[in-house]
Structure formats: structure tokens, C-alpha cells
C-alpha positions, 0 to 999 in steps of 0.5 A: 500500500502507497504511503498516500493510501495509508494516509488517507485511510488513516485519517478516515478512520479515525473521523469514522464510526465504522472504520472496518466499512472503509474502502480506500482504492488508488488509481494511477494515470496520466492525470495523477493520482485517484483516490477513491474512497467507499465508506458507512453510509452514516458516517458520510456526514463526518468525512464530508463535514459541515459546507463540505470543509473537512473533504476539503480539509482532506483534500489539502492535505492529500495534495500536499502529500502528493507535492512530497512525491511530485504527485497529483493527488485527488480523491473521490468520495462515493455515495453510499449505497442506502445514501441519502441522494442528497445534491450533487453539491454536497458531495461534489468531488471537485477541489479547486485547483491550486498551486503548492504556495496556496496549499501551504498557506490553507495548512499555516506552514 
């Protein structure tokens, strides 16, 4: 298992109710790389947070373990199935682009 995969499994388990439901898949191409992860249903709330800032959260610092390996790194976040079919919105898996000055600045380094 990659570092950024352990990484992001930790971390969502830690946010969980139900760790041992935690899917955490890794897919490489010419974009970079793809984080997909598959979670409880009830927990969606938890990972993606209030206005969705703990997936951003989550996606900041994943990019910034990305820029360590000189990797794109992105996450998806699937809706679980017995999910509340909320909008897309709310669990977009779009993250604003940024540069690694910017990444640095949202974590206060």
C-alpha cells in the first residue's frame, strides 16, 4: 500500500464510526493520482463535514502529500449505497485547483 493510501485511510478512520466499512482504492494515470474512497453510509456526514470543509480539509492535505512525491493527488468520495441522494453539491468531488504556495498557506506552514 502507497504511503498516500495509508494516509488517507488513516485519517478516515479515525473521523469514522465504522472504520472496518472503509474502502480506500488508488488509481494511477496520466492525470495523477485517484483516490477513491467507499465508506458507512452514516458516517458520510463526518468525512464530508459541515459546507463540505473537512473533504476539503482532506483534500489539502492529500495534495500536499502528493507535492512530497511530485504527485497529483485527488480523491473521490462515493455515495453510499442506502445514501441519502442528497445534491450533487454536497458531495461534489471537485477541489479547486491550486498551486503548492496556496496549499501551504490553507495548512499555516
Amino acid at each position: 500500500m502507497e504511503k498516500d493510501q495509508e494516509f488517507l485511510e488513516y485519517v478516515i478512520k479515525s473521523l469514522v464510526d465504522n472504520p472496518d466499512k472503509v474502502k480506500v482504492s488508488r488509481q494511477v494515470d496520466e492525470m495523477g493520482v485517484l483516490m477513491t474512497l467507499d465508506i458507512d453510509a452514516a458516517d458520510m456526514g463526518k468525512v464530508i463535514g459541515r459546507s463540505g470543509n473537512t473533504a476539503k480539509a482532506i483534500r489539502t492535505l492529500l495534495r500536499v502529500v502528493g507535492m512530497k512525491n511530485n504527485a497529483r493527488v485527488n480523491l473521490k468520495i462515493n455515495e453510499p449505497q442506502g445514501g441519502t441522494g442528497g445534491s450533487a453539491k454536497a458531495y461534489s468531488t471537485e477541489a479547486p485547483k491550486k498551486d503548492v504556495d496556496e496549499a501551504m498557506d490553507d495548512l499555516k506552514l
